[in-house]
C-alpha positions in Angstrom: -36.3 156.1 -71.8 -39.2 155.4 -69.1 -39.7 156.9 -65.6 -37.1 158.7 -64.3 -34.9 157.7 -61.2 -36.0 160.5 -58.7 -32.0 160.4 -57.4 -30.7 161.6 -61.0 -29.4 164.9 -61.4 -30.1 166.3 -65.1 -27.7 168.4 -66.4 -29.0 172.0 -67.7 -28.3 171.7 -71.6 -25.8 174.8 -71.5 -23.9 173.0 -68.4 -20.5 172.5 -68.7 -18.2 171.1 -65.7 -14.5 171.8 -65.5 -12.2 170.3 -63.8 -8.1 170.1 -63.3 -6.3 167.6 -61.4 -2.4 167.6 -61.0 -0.7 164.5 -62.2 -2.0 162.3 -59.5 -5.7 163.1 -60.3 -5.6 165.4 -57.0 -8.4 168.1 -58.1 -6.3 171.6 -58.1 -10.1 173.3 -59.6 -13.8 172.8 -60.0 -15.7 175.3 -61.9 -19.2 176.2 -60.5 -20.8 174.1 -62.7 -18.9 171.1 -61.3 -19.4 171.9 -57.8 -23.4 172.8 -58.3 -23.3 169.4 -60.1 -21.5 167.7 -57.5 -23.1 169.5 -54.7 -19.8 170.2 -52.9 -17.8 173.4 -52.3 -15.1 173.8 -53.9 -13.1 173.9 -50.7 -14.2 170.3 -50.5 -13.2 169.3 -53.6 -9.5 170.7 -53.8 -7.2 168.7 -52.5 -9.4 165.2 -53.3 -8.7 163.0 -55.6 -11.1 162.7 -58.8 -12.7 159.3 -57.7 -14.1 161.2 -55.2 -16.9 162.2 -57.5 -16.8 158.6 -59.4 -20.7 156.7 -58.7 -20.1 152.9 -57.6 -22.2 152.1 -61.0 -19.0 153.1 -62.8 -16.6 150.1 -64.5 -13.0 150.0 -63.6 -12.2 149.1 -66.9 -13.9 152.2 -67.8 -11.6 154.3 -65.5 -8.1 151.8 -66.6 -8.8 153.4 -70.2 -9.3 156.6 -68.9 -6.1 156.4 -67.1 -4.0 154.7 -69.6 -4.8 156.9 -72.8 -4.3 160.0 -70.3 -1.0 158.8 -69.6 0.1 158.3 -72.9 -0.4 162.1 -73.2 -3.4 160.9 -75.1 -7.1 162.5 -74.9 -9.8 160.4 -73.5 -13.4 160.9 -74.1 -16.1 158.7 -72.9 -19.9 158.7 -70.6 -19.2 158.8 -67.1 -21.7 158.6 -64.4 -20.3 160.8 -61.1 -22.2 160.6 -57.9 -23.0 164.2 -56.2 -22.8 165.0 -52.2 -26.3 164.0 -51.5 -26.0 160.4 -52.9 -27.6 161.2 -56.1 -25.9 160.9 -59.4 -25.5 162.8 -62.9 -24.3 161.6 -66.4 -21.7 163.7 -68.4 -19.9 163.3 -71.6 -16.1 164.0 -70.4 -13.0 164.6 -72.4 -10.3 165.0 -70.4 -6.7 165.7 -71.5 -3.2 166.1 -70.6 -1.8 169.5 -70.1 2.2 171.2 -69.1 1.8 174.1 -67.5 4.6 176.9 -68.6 5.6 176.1 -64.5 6.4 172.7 -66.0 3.6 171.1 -63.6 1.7 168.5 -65.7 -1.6 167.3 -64.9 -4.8 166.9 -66.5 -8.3 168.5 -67.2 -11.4 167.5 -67.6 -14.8 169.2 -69.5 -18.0 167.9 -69.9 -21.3 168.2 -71.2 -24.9 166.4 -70.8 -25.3 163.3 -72.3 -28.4 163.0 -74.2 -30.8 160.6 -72.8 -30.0 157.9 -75.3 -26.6 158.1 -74.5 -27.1 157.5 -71.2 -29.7 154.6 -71.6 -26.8 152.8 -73.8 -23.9 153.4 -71.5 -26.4 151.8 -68.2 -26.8 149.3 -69.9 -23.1 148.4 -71.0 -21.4 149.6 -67.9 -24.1 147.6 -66.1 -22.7 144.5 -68.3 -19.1 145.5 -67.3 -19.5 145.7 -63.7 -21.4 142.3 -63.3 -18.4 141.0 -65.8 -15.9 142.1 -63.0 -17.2 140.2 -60.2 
């Protein structure tokens, strides 16, 4: 893939970030993973909503078909790249789902994994098409 960006993050292979936001994508939970990731608490993270984590590289579409397959009760799964505390930024493969809690609370919940590096080279260079496609 070439030289590295010295602000990427790379994910440890056995990483694995969780997440739960209520209906509203407010995060209710971060696992440590997540936060490490991130590089906030998890103080600082409940209570936020998800973007909070989303890098500016990101498409909207990206996050519109997120959103509207979620809400469908649908599961999305997709490359996303999230930007951490420090301005830095880290790539994941996310599936994120709908749940009902037994409370009847609904919200959703979101795991990832590393992307493998040609996952990510492929997805810069089509979200990098996207975003110059939205202005």
């Amino acid at each position: 893939m070439g030289k590295k960006d010295p602000n990427e993050i790379v994910l440890e292979a056995k990483s694995f970030l969780v997440s739960e936001t209520d209906s509203d994508g407010i995060i209710k939970f971060a696992n440590d993973d997540f936060c490490r990731y991130a590089e906030y608490s998890l103080d600082e993270l409940v209570g936020e909503p998800h973007n909070f984590v989303r890098h500016r590289d990101m498409p909207r579409a990206a996050f519109k078909d997120l959103w509207d397959t979620v809400k469908q009760g649908k599961t999305w799964e997709g490359f996303v790249k999230n930007a951490s505390k420090s301005g830095k930024f880290y790539w994941v493969f996310a599936t994120v789902y709908p749940f009902k809690s037994c409370d009847g609370s609904s919200g959703y919940i979101s795991c990832r994994r590393k992307a493998s590096e040609d996952e990510i080279e492929k997805y810069t260079k089509l979200y990098k098409t996207m975003k110059a496609q939205e202005r």
